[in-house]
mmCIF file as gemmi writes it, N, C-alpha and C atoms, coordinates in Angstrom:
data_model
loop_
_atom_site.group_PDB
_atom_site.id
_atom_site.type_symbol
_atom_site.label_atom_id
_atom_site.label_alt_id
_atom_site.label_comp_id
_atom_site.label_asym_id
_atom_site.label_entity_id
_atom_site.label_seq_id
_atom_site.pdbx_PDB_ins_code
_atom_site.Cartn_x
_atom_site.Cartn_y
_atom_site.Cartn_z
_atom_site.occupancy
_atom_site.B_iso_or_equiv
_atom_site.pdbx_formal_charge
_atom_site.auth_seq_id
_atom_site.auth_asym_id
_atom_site.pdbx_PDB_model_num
ATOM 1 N N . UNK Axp A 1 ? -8.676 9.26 -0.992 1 0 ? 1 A 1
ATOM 2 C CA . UNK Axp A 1 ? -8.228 8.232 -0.065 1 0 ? 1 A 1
ATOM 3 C C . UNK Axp A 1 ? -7.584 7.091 -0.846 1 0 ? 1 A 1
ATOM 4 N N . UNK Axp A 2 ? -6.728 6.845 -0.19 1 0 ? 2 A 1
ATOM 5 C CA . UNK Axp A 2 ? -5.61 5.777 -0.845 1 0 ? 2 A 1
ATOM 6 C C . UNK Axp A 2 ? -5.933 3.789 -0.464 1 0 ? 2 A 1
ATOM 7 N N . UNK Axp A 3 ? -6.362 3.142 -1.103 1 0 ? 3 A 1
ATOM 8 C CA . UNK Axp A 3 ? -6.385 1.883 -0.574 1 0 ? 3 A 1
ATOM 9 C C . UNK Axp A 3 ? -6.096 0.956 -1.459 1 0 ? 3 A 1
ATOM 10 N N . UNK Axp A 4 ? -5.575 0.112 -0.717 1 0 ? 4 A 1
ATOM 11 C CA . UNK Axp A 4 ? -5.066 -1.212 -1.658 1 0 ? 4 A 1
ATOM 12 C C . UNK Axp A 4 ? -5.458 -2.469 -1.756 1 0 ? 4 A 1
ATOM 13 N N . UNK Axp A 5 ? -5.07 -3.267 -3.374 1 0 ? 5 A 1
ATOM 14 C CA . UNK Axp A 5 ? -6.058 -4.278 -3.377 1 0 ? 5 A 1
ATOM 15 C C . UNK Axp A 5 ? -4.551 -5.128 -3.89 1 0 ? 5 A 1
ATOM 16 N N . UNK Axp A 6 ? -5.463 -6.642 -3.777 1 0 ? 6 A 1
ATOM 17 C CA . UNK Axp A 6 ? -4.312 -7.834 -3.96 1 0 ? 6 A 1
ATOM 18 C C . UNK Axp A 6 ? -4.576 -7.989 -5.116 1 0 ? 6 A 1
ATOM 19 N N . UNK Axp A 7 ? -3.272 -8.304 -6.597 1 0 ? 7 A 1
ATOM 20 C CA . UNK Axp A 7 ? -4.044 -9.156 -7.713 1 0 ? 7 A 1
ATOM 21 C C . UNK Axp A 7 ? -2.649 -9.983 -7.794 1 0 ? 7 A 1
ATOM 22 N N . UNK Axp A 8 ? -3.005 -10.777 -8.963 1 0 ? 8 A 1
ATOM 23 C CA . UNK Axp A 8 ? -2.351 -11.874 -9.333 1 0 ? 8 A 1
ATOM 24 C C . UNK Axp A 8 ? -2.45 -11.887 -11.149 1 0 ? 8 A 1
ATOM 25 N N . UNK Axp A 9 ? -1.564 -12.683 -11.522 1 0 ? 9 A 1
ATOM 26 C CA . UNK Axp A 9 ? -1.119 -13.294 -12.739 1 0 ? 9 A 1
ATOM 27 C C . UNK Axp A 9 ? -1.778 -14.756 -13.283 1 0 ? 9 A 1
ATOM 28 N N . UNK Axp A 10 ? -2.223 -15.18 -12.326 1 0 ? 10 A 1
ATOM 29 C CA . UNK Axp A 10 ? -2.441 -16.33 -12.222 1 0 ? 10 A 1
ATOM 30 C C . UNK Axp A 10 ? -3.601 -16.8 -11.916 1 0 ? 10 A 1
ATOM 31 N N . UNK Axp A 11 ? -5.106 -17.333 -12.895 1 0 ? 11 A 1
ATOM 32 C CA . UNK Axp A 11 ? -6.225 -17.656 -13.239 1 0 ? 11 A 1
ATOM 33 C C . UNK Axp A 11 ? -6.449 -18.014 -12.096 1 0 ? 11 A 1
ATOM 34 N N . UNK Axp A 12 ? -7.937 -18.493 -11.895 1 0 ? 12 A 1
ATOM 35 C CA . UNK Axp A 12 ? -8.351 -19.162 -11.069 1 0 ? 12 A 1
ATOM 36 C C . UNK Axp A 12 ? -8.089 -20.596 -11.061 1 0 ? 12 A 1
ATOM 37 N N . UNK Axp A 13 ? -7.946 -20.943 -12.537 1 0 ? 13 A 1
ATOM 38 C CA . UNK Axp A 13 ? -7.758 -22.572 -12.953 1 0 ? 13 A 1
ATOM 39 C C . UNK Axp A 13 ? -6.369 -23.086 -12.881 1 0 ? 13 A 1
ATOM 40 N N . UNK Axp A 14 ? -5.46 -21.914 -12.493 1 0 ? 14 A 1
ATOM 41 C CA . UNK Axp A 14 ? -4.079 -22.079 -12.3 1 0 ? 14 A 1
ATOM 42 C C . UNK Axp A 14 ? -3.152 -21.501 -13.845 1 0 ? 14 A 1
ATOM 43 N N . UNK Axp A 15 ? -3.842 -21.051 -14.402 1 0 ? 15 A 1
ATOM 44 C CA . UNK Axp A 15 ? -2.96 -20.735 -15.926 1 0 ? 15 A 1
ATOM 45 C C . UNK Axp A 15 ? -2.184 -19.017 -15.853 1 0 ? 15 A 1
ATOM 46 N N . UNK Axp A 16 ? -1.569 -19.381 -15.665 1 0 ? 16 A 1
ATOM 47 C CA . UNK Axp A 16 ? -0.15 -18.022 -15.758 1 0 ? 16 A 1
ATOM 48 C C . UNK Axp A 16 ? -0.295 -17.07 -16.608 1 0 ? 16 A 1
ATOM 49 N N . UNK Axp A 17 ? -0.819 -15.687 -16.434 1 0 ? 17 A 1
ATOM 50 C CA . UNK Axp A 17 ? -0.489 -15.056 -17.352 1 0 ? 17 A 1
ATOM 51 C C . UNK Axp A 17 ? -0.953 -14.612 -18.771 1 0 ? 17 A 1
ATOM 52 N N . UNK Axp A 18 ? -2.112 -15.373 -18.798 1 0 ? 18 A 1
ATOM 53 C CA . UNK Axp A 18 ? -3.057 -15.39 -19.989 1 0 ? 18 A 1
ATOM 54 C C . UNK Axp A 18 ? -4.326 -14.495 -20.183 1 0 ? 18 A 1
ATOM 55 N N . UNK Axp A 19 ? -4.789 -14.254 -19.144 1 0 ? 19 A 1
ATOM 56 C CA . UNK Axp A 19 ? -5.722 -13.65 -18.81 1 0 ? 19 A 1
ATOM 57 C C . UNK Axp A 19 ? -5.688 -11.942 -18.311 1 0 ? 19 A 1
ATOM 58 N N . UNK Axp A 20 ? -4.505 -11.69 -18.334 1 0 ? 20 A 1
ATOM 59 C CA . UNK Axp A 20 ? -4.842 -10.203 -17.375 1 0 ? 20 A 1
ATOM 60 C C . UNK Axp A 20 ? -4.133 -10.6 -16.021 1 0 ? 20 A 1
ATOM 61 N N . UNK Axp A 21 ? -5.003 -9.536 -15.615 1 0 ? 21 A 1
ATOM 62 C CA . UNK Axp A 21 ? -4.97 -9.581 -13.743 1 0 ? 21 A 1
ATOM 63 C C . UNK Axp A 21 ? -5.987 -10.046 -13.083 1 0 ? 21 A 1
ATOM 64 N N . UNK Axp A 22 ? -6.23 -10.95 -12.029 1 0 ? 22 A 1
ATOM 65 C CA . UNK Axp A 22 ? -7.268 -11.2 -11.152 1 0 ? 22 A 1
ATOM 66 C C . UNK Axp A 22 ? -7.177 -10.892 -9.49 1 0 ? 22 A 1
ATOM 67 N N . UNK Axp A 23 ? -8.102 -10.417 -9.108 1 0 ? 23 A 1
ATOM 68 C CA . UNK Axp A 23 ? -8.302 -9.151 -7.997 1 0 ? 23 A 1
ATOM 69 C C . UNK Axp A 23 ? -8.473 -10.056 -6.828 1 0 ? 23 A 1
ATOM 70 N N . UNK Axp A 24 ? -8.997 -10.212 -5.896 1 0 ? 24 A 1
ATOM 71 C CA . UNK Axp A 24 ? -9.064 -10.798 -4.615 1 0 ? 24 A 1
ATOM 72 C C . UNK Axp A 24 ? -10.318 -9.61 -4.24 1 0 ? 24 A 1
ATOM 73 N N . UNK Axp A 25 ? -11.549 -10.451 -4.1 1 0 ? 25 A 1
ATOM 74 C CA . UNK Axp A 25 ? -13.143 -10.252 -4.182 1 0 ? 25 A 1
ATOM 75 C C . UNK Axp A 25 ? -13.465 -10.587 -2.936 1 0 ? 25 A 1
ATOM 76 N N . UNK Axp A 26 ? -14.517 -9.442 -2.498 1 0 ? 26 A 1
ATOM 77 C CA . UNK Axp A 26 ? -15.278 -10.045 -1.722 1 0 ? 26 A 1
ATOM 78 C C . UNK Axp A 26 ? -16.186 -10.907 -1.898 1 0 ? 26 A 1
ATOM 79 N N . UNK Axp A 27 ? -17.186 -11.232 -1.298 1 0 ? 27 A 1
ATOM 80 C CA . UNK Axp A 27 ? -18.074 -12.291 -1.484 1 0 ? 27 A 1
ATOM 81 C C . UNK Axp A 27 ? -19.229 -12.228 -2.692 1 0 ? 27 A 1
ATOM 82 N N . UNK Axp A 28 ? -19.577 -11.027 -2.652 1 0 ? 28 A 1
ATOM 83 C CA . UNK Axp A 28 ? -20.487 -10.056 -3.312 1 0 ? 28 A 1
ATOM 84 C C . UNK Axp A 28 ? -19.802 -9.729 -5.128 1 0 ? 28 A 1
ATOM 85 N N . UNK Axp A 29 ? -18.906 -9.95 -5.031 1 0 ? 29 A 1
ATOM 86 C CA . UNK Axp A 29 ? -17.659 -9.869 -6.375 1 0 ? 29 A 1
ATOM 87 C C . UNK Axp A 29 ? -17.362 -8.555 -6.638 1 0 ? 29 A 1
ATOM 88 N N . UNK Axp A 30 ? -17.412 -7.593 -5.451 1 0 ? 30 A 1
ATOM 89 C CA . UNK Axp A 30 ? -16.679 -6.269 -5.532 1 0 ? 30 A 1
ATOM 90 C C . UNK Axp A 30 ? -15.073 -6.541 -5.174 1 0 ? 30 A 1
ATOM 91 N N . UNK Axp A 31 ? -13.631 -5.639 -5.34 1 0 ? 31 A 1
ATOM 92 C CA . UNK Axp A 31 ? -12.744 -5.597 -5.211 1 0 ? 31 A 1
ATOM 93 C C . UNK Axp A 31 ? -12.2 -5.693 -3.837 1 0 ? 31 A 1
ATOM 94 N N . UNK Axp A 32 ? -12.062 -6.748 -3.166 1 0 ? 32 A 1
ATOM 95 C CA . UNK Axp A 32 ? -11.401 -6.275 -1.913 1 0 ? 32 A 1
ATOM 96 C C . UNK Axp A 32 ? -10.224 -5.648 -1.686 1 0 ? 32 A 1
ATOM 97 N N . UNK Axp A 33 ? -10.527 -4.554 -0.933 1 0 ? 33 A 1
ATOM 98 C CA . UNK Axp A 33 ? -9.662 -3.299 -0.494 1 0 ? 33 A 1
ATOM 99 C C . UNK Axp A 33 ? -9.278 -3.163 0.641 1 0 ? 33 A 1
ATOM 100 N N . UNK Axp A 34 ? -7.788 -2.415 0.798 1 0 ? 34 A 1
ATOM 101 C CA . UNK Axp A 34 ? -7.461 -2.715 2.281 1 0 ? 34 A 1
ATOM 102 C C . UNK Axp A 34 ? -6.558 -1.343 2.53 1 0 ? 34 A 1
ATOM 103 N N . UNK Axp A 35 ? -6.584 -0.907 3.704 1 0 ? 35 A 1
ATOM 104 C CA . UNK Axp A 35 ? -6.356 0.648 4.396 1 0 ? 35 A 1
ATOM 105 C C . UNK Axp A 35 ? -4.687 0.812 4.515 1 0 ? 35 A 1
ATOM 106 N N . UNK Axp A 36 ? -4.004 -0.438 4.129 1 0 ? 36 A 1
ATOM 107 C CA . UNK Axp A 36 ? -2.522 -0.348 4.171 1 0 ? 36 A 1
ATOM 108 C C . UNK Axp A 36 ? -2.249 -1.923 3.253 1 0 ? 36 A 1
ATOM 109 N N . UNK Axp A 37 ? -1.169 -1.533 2.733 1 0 ? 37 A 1
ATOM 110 C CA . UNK Axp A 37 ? -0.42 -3.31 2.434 1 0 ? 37 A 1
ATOM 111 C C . UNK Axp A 37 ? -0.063 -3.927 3.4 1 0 ? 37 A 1
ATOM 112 N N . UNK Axp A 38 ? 0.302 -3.503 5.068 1 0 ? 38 A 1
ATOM 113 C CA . UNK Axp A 38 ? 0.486 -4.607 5.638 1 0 ? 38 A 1
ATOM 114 C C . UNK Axp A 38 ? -0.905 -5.057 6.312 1 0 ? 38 A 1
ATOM 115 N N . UNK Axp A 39 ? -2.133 -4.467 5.961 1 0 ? 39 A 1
ATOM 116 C CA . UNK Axp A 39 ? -3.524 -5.03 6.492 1 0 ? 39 A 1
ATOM 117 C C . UNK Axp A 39 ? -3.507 -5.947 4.96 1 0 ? 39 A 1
ATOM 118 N N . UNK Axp A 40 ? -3.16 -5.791 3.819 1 0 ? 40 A 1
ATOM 119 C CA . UNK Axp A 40 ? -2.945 -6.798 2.722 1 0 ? 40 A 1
ATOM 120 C C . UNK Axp A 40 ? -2.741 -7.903 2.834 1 0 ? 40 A 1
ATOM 121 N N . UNK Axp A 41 ? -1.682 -7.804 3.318 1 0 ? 41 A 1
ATOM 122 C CA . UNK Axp A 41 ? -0.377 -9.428 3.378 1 0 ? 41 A 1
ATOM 123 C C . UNK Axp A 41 ? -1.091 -9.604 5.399 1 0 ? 41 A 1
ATOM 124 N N . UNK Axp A 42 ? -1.488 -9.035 5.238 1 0 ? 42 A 1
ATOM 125 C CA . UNK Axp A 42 ? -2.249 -9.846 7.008 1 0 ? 42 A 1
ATOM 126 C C . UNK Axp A 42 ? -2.886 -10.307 6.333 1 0 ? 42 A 1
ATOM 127 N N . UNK Axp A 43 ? -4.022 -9.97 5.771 1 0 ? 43 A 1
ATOM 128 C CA . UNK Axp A 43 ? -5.176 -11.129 5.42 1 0 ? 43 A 1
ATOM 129 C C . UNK Axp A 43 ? -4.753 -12.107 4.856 1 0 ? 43 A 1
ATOM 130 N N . UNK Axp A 44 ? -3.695 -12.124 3.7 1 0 ? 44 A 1
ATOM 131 C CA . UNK Axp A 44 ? -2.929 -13.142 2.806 1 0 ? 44 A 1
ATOM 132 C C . UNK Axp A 44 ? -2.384 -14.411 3.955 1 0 ? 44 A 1
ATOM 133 N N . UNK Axp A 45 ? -2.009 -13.875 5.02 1 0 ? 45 A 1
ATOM 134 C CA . UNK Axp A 45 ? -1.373 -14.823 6.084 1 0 ? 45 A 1
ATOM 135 C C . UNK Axp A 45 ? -2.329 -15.702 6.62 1 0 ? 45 A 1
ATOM 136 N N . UNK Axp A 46 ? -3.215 -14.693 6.988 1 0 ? 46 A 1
ATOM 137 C CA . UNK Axp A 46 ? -4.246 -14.967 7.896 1 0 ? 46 A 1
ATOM 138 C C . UNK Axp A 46 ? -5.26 -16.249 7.517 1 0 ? 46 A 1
ATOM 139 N N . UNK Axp A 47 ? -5.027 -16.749 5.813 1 0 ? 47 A 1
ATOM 140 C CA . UNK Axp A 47 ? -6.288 -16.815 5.026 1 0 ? 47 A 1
ATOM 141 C C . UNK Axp A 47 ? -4.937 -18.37 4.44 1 0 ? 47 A 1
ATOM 142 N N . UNK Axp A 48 ? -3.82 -18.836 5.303 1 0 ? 48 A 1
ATOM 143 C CA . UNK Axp A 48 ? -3.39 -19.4 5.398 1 0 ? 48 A 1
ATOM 144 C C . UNK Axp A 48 ? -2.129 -19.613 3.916 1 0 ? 48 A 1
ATOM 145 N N . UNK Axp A 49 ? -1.68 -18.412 3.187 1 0 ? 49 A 1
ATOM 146 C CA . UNK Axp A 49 ? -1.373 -18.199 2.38 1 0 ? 49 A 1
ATOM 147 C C . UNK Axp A 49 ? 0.13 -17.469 2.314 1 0 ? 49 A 1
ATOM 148 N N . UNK Axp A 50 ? 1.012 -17.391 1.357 1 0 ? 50 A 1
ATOM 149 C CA . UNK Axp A 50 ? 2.046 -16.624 1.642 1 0 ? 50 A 1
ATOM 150 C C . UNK Axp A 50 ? 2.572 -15.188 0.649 1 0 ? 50 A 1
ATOM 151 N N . UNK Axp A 51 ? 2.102 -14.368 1.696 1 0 ? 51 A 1
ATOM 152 C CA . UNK Axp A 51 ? 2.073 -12.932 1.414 1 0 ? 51 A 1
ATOM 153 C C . UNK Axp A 51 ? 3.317 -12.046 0.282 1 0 ? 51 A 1
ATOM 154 N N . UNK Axp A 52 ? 4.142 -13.38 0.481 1 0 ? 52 A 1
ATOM 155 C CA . UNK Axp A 52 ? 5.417 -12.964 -0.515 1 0 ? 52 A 1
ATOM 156 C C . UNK Axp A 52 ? 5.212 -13.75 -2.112 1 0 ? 52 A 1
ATOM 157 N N . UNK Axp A 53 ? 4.44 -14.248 -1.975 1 0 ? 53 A 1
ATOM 158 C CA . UNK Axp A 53 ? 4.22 -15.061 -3.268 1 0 ? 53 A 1
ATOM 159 C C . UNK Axp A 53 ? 4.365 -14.103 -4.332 1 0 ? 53 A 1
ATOM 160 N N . UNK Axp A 54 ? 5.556 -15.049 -5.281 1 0 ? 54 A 1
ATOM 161 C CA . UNK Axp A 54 ? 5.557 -14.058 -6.9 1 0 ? 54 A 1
ATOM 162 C C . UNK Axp A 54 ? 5.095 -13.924 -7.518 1 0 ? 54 A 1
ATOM 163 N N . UNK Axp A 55 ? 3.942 -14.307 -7.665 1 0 ? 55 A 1
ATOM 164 C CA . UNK Axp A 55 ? 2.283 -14.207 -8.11 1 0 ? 55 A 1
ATOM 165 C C . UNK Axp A 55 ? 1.433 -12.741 -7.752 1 0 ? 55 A 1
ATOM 166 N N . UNK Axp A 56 ? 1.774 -12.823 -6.48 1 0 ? 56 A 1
ATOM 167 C CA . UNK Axp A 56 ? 1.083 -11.908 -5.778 1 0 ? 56 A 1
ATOM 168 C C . UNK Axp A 56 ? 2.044 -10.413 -5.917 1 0 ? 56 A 1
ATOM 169 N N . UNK Axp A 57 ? 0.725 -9.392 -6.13 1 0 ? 57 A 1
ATOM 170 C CA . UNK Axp A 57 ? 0.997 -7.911 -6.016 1 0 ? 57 A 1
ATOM 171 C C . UNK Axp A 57 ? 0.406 -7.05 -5.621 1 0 ? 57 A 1
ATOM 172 N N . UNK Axp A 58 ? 0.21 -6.145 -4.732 1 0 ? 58 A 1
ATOM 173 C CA . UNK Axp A 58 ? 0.053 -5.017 -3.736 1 0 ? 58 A 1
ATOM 174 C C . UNK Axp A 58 ? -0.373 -3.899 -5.013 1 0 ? 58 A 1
ATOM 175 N N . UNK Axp A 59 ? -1.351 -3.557 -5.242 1 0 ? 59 A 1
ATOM 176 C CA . UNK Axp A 59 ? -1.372 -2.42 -5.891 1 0 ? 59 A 1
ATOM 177 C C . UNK Axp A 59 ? -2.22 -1.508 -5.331 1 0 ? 59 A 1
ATOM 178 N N . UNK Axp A 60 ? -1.647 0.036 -5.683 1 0 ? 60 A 1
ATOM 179 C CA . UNK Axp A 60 ? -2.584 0.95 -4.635 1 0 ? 60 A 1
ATOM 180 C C . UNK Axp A 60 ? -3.905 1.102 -6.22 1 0 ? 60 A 1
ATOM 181 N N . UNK Axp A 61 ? -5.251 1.743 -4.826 1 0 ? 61 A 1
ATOM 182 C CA . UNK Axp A 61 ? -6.006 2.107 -5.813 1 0 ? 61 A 1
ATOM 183 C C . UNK Axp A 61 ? -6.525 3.293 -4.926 1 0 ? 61 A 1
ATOM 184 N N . UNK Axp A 62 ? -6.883 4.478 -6.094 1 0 ? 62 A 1
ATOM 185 C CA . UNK Axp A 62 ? -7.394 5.814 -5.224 1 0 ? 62 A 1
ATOM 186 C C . UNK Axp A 62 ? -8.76 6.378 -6.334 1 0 ? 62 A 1
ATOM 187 N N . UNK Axp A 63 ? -9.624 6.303 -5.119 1 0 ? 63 A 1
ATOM 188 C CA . UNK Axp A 63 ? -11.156 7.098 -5.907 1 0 ? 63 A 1
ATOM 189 C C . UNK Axp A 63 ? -11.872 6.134 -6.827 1 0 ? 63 A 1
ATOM 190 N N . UNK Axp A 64 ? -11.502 4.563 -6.444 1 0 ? 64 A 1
ATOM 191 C CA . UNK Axp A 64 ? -11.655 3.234 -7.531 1 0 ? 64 A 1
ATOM 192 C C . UNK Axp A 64 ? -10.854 3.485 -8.963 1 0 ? 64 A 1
ATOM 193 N N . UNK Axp A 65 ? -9.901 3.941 -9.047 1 0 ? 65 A 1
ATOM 194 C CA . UNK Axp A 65 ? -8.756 3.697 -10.114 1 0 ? 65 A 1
ATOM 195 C C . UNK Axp A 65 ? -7.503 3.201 -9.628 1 0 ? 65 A 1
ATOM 196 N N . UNK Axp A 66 ? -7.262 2.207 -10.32 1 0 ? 66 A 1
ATOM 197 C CA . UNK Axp A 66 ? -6.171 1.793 -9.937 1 0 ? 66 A 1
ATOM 198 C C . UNK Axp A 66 ? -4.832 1.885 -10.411 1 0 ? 66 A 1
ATOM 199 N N . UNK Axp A 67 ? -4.129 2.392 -10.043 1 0 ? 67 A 1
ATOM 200 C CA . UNK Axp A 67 ? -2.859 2.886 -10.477 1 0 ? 67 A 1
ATOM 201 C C . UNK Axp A 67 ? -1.64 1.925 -10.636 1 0 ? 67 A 1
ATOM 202 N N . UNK Axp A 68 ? -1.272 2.09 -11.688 1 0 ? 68 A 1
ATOM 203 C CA . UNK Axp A 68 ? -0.844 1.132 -12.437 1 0 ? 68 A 1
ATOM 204 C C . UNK Axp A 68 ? 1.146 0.824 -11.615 1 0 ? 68 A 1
């Protein structure tokens, strides 16, 4: 099964690029995952945010690997 998660470039503290990738967590600090990219960029909207941000990237993940 195919599902997708949100990450970013961009720390929590705001620093670009230094760190890797950071995921968009549930509460619990597992990966939040979503059944399509446009249930993705809904929550991104929803959560008062903008889903096109160049920060932001859609990556699929299948069987908890995430494909690059």
């Amino acid at each position: 099964m195919v599902e997708w998660a949100v990450r970013t470039s961009v720390s929590p503290d705001g620093v670009i690029g230094l760190n890797g990738w950071f995921y968009l967590e549930e509460d619990d600090g597992q990966m939040l995952l979503f059944s399509s990219i446009e249930a993705a960029r809904q929550y991104i909207s929803d959560a008062g945010e903008d889903p096109d941000d160049e920060y932001l990237e859609y990556t699929e993940v299948e069987h908890g690997s995430i494909r690059a």
